[in-house]
C-alpha positions in Angstrom: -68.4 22.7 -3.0 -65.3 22.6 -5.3 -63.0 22.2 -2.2 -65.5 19.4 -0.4 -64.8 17.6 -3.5 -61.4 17.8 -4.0 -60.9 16.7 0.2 -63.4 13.5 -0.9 -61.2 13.0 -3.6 -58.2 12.8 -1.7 -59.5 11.2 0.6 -60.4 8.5 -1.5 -57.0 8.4 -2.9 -55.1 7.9 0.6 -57.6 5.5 0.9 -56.9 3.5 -2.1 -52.8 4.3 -1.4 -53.4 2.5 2.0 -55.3 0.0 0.5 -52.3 -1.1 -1.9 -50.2 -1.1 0.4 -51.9 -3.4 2.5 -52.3 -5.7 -0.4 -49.0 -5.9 -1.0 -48.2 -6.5 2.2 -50.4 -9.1 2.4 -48.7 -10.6 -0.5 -45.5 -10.7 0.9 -46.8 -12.1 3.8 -48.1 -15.0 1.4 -45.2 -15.5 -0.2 -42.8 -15.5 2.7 -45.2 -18.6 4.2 -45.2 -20.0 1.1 -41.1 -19.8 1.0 -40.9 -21.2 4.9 -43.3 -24.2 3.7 -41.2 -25.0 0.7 -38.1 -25.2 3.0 -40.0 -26.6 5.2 -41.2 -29.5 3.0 -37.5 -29.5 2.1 -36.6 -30.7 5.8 -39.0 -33.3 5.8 -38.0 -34.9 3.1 -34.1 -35.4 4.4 -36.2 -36.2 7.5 -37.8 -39.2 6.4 -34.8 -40.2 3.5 -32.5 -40.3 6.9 -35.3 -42.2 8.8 -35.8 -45.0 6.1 -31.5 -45.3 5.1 -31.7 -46.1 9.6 -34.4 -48.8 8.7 -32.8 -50.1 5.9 -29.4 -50.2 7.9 -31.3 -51.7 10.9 -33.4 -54.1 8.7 -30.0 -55.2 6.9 -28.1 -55.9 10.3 -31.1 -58.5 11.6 -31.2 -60.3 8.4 -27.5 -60.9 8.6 -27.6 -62.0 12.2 -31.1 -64.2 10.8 -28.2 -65.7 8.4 -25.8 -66.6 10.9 -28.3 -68.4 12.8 -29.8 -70.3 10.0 -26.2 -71.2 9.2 -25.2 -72.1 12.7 -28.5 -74.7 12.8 -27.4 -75.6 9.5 -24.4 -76.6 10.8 -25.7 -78.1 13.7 -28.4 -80.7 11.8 -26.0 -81.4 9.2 -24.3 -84.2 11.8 -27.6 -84.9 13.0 -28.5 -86.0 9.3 -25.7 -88.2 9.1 -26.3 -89.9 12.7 -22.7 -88.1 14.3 -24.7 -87.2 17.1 -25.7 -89.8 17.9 -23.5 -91.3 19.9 -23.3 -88.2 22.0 -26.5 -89.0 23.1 -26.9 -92.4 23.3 -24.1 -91.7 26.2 -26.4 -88.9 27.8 -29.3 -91.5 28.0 -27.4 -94.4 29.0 -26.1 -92.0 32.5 -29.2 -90.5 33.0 -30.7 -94.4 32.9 -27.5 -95.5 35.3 -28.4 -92.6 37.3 -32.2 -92.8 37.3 -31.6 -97.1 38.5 -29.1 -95.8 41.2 -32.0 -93.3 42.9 -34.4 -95.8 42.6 -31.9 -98.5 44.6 -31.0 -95.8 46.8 -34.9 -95.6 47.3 -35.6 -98.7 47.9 -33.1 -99.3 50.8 
């Protein structure tokens, strides 16, 4: 009886050995996904900082090209304001009305 208690009582002591040992592996285990998360909210991070400097860098480059056209039309109705043009296109009209009369005579022949 003495010795059928003393095997139980190892037993229960291997048992509870093994049991810690589990435990603490399955802390480990918790930290160690805990440490790959951190590094892996780490690379996210630079992930998306990189990703938005590219949109800013992208935005930046079509506003300035937004600029240089607003300029150029700028430049463009400035003359257009002040009647230069004009006479550019009174001459288009006038040919395309010499033009237009000369198809019509050739037309009519």
């Amino acid at each position: 009886m003495l010795q059928e208690e003393f095997r139980n009582l190892c037993d229960e002591i291997e048992i509870a050995t093994a049991l810690d040992k589990v435990d603490q592996f399955a802390e480990e285990q918790t930290l160690d996904v805990l440490s790959s998360d951190k590094t892996s909210i780490e690379d996210i991070k630079e992930r998306i900082s990189k990703e938005k400097k590219d949109e800013i860098e992208l935005l930046k480059g079509l506003l300035e090209k937004t600029q240089e056209r607003n300029n150029a039309m700028k430049a463009r109705i400035e003359p257009l304001k002040q009647g230069e043009d004009f006479n550019d296109t009174r001459d288009v009209l006038t040919k395309l009305k010499e033009w237009n009369s000369a198809c019509q005579s050739c037309n009519d022949h």
